[in-house]
FIKOLZA-1660 file (N, C-alpha, C; in steps of 0.1 Angstrom, whole numbers, plus 5000, padded with zeros to 4 digits):
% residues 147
   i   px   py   pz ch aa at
   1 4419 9427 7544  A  X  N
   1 4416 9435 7556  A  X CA
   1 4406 9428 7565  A  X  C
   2 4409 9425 7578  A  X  N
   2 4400 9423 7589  A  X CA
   2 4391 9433 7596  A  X  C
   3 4381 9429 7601  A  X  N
   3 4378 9439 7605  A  X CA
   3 4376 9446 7622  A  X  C
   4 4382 9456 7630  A  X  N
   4 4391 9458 7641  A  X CA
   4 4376 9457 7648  A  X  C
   5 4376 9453 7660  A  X  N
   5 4368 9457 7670  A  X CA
   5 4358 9472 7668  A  X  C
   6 4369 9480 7671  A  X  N
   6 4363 9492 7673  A  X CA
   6 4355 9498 7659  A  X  C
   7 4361 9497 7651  A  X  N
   7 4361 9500 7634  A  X CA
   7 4346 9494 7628  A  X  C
   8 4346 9481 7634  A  X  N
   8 4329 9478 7631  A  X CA
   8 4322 9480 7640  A  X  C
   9 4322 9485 7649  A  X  N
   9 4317 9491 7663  A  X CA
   9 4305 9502 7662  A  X  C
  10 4320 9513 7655  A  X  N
  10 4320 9527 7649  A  X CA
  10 4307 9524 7635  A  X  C
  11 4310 9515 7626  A  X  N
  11 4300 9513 7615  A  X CA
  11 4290 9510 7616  A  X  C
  12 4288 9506 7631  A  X  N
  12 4272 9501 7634  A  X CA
  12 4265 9514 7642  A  X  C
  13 4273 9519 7648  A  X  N
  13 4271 9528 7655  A  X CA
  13 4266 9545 7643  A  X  C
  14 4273 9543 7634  A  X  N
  14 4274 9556 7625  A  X CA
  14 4251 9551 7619  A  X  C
  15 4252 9539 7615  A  X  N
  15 4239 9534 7608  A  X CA
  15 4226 9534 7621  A  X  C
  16 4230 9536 7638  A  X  N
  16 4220 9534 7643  A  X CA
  16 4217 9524 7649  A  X  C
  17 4226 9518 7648  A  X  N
  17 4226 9500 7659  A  X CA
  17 4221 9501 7669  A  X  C
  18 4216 9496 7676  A  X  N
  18 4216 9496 7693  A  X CA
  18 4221 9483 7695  A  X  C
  19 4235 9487 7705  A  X  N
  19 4248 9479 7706  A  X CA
  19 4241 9471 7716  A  X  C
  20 4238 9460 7721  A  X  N
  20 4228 9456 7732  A  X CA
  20 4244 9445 7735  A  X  C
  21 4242 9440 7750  A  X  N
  21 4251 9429 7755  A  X CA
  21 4250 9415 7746  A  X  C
  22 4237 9412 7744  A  X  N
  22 4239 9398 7735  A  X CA
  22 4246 9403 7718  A  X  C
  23 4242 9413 7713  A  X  N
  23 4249 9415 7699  A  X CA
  23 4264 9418 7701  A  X  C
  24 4267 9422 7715  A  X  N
  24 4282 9424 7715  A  X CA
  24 4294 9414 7713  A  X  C
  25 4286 9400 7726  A  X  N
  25 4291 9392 7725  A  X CA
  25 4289 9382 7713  A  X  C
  26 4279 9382 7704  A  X  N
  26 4278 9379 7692  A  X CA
  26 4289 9384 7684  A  X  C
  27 4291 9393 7682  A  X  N
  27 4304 9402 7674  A  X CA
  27 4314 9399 7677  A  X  C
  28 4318 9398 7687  A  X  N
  28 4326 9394 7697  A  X CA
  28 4337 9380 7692  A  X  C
  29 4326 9373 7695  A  X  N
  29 4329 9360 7686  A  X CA
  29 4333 9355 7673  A  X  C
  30 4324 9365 7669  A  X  N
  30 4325 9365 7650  A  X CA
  30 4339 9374 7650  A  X  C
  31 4349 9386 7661  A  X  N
  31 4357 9391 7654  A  X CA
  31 4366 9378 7661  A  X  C
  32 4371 9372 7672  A  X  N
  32 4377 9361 7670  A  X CA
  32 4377 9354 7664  A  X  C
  33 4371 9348 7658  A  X  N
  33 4365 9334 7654  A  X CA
  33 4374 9342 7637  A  X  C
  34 4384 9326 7630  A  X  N
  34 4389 9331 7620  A  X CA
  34 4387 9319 7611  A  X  C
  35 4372 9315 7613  A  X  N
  35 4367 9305 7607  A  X CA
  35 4351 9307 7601  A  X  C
  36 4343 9298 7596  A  X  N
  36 4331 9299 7594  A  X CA
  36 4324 9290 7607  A  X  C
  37 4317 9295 7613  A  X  N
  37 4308 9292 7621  A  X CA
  37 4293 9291 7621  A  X  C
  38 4287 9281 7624  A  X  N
  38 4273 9279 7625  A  X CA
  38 4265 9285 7639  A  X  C
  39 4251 9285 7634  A  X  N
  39 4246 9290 7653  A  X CA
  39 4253 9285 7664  A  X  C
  40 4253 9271 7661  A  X  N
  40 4253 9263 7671  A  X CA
  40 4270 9263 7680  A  X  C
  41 4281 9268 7673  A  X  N
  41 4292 9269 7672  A  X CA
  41 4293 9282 7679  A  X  C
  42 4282 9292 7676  A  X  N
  42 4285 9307 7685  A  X CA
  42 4278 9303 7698  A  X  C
  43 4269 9299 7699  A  X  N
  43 4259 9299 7709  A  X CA
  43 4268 9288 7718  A  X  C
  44 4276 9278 7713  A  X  N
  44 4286 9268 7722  A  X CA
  44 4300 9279 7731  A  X  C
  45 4297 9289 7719  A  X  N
  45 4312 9302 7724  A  X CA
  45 4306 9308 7735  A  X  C
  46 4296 9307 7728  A  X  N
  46 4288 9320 7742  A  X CA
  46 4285 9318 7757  A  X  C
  47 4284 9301 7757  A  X  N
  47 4281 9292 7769  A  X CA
  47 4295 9292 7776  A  X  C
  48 4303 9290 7767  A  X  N
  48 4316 9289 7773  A  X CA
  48 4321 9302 7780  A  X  C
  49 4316 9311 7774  A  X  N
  49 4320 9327 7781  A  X CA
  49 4314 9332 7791  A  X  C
  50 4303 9323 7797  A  X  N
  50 4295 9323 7808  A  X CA
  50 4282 9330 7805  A  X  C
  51 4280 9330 7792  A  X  N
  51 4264 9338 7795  A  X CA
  51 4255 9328 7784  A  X  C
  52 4242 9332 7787  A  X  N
  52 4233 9325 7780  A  X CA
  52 4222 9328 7776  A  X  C
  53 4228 9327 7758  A  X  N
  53 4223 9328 7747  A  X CA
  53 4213 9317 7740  A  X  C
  54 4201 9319 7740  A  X  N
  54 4194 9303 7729  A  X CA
  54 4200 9308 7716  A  X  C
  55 4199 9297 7713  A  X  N
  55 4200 9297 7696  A  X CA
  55 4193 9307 7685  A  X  C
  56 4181 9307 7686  A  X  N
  56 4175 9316 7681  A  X CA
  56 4177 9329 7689  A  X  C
  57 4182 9332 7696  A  X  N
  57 4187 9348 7697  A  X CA
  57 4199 9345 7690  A  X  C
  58 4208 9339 7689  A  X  N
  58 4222 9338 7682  A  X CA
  58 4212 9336 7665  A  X  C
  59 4205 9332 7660  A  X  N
  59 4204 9330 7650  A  X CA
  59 4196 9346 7644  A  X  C
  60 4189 9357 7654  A  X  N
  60 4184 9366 7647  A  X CA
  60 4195 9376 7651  A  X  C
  61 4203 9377 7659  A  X  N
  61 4214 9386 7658  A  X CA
  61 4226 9385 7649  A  X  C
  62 4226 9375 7642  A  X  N
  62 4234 9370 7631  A  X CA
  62 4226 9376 7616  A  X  C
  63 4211 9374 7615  A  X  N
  63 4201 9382 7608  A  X CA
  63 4202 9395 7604  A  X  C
  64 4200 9398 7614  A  X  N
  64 4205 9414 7619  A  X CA
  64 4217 9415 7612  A  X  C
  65 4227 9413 7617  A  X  N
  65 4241 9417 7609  A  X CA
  65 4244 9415 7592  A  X  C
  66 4236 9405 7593  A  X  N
  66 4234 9398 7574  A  X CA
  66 4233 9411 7568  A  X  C
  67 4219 9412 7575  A  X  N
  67 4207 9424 7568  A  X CA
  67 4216 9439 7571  A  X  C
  68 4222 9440 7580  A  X  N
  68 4234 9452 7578  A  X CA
  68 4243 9452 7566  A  X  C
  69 4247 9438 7562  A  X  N
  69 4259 9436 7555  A  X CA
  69 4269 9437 7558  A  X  C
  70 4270 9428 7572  A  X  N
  70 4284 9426 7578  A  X CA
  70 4286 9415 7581  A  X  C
  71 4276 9406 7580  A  X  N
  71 4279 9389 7580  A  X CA
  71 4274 9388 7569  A  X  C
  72 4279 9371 7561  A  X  N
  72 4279 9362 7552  A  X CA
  72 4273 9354 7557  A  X  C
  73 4259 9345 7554  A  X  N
  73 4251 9333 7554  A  X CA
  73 4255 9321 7546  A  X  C
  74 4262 9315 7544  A  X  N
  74 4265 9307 7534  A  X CA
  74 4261 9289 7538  A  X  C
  75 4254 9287 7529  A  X  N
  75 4248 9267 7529  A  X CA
  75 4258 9260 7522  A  X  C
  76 4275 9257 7535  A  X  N
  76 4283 9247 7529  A  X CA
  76 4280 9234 7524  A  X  C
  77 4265 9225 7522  A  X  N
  77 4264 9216 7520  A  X CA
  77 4265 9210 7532  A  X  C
  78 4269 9194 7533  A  X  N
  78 4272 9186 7539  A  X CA
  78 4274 9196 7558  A  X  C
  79 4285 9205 7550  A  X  N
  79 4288 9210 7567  A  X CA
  79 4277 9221 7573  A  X  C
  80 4266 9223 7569  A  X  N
  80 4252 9232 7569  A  X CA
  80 4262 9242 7566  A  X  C
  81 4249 9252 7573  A  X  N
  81 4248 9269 7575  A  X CA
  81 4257 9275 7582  A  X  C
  82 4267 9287 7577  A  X  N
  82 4273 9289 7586  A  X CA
  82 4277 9306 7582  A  X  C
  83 4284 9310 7593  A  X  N
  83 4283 9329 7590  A  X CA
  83 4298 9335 7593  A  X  C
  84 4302 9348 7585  A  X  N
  84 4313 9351 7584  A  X CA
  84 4313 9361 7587  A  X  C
  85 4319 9373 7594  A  X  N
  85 4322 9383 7591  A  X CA
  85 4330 9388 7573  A  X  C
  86 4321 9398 7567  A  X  N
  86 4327 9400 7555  A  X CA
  86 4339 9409 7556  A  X  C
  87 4345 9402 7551  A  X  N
  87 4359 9409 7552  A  X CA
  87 4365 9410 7536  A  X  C
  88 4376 9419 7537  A  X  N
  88 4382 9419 7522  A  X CA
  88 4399 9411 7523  A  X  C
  89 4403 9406 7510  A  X  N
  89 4394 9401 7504  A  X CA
  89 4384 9392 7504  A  X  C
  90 4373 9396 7494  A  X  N
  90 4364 9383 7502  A  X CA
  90 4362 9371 7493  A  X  C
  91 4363 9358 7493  A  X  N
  91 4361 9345 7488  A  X CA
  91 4349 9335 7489  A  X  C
  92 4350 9328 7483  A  X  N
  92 4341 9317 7474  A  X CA
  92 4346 9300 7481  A  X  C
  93 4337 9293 7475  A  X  N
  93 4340 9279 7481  A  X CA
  93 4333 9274 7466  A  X  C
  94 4341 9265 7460  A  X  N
  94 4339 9254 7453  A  X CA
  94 4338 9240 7462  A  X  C
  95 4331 9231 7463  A  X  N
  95 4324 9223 7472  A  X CA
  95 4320 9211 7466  A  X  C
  96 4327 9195 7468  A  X  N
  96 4323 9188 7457  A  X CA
  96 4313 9181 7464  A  X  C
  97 4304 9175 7453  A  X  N
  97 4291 9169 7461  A  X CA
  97 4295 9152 7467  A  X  C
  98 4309 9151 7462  A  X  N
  98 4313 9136 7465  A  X CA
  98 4320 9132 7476  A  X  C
  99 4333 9141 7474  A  X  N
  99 4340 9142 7486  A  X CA
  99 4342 9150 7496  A  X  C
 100 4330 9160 7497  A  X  N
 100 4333 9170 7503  A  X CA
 100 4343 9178 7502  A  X  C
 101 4352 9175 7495  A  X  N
 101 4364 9188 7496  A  X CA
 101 4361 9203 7492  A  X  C
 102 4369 9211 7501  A  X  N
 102 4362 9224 7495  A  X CA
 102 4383 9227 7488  A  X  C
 103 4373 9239 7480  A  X  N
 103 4386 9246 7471  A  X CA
 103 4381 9262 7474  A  X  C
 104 4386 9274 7482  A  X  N
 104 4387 9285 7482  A  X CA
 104 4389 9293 7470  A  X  C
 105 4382 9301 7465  A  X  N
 105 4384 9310 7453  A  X CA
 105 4384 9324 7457  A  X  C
 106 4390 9329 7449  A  X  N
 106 4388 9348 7448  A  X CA
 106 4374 9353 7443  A  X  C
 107 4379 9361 7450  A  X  N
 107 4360 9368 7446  A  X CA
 107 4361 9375 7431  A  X  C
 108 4371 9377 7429  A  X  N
 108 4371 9381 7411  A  X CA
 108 4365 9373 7404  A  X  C
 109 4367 9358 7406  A  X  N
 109 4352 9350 7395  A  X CA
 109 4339 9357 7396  A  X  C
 110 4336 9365 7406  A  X  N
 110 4324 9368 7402  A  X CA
 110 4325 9384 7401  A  X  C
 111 4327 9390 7393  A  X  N
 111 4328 9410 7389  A  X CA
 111 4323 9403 7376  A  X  C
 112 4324 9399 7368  A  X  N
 112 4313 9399 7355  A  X CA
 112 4301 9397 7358  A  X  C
 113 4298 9387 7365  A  X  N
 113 4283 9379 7372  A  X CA
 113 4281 9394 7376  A  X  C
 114 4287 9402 7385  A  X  N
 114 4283 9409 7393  A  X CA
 114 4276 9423 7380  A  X  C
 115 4290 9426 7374  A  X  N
 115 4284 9435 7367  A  X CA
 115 4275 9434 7357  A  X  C
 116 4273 9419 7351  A  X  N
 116 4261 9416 7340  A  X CA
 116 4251 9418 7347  A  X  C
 117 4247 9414 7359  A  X  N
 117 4236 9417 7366  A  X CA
 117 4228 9430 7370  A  X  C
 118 4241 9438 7372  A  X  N
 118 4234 9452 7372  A  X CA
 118 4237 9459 7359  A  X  C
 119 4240 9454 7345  A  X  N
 119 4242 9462 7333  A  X CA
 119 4223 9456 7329  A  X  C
 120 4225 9441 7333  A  X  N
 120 4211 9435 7316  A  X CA
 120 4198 9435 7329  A  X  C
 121 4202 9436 7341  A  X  N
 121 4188 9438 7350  A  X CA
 121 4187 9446 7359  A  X  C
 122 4193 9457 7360  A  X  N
 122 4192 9467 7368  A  X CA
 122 4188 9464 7382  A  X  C
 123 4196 9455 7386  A  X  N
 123 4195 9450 7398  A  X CA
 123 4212 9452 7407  A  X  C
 124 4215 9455 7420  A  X  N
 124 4224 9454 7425  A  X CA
 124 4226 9440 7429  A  X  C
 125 4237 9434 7426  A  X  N
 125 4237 9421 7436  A  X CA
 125 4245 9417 7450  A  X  C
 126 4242 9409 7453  A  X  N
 126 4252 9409 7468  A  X CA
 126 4259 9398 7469  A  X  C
 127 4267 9395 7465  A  X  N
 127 4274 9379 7465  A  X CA
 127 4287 9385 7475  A  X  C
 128 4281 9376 7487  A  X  N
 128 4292 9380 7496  A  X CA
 128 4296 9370 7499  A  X  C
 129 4296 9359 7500  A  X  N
 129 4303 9343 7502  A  X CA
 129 4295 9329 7493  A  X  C
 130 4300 9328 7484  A  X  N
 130 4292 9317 7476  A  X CA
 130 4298 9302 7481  A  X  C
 131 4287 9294 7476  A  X  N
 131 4294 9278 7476  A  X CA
 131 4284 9277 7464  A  X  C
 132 4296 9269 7453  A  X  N
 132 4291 9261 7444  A  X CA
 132 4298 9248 7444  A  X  C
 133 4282 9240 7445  A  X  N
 133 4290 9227 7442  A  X CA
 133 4292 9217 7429  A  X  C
 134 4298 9211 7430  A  X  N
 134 4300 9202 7420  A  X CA
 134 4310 9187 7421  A  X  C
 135 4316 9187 7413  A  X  N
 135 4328 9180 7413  A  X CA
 135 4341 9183 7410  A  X  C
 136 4349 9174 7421  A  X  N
 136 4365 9180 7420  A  X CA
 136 4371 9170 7408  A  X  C
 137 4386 9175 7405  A  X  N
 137 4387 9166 7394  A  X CA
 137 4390 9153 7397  A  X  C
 138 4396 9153 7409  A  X  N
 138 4394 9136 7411  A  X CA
 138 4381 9130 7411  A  X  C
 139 4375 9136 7421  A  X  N
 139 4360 9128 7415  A  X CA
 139 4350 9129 7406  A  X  C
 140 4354 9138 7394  A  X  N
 140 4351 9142 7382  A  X CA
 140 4356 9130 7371  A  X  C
 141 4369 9127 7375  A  X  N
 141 4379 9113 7365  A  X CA
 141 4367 9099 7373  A  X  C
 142 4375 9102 7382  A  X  N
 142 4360 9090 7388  A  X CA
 142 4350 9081 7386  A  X  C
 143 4343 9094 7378  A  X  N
 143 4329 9092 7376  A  X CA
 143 4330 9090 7357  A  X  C
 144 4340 9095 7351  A  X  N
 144 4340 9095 7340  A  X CA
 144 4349 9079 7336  A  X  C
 145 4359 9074 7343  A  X  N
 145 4365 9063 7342  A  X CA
 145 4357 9049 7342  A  X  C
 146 4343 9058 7353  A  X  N
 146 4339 9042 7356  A  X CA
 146 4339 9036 7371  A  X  C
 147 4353 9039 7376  A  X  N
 147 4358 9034 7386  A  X CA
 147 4351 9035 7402  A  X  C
% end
């Protein structure tokens, strides 16, 4: 499930938002946009749509939405910081530290993580877009061959 214009609109609106012009067009972006994006990547959208946004307003209205729990922060490594609208299903990045390749996963690797966490520490957790890195198996043979 994506999530509709109006539908997250209505969600921000039900919690007290104040819908202001720059968060719109922030949102805006983030519902087109069918990628991960960095500040610098919305704030280049935003330029392009004729208005003008610094970075750090694109970087605390992205905050804002975090702290709602409607965007994803995630440190792809190599490709930095970048932010998602959470959507369902939601997924994971395996990320190798060699080649950069990423591998997409299901967020079902993490429902044990999730629920050990709130059975042995009574803590809720939020794992809304992970990157773990490591190595892929080519570059895992690689490194084990020698080569």
């Amino acid at each position: 499930m994506t999530h509709s214009r109006d539908e997250l609109l209505k969600q921000l609106r039900v919690r007290g938002a104040r819908l202001t012009i720059q968060r719109r067009l922030v949102l805006d972006i983030l519902l087109d946009g069918n990628d991960h994006l960095s500040v610098q990547d919305i704030q280049a959208q935003v330029t392009q749509r004729g208005a003008d946004l610094t970075e750090t307003t694109v970087y605390r209205i992205l905050q804002w939405l975090k702290n709602l729990g409607f965007v994803s922060q995630t440190d792809l490594g190599q490709r930095g910081v970048v932010y998602e609208l959470i959507g369902s299903p939601r997924h994971h990045h395996l990320i190798c530290l060699n080649c950069g390749g990423v591998i997409e996963v299901g967020d079902g690797l993490f429902e044990e993580l999730r629920d050990h966490v709130r059975r042995d520490y009574d803590f809720e957790p939020r794992i809304d877009h992970m990157a773990i890195f490591g190595l892929c198996q080519d570059c895992g043979n690689q490194n084990i061959s020698g080569e």
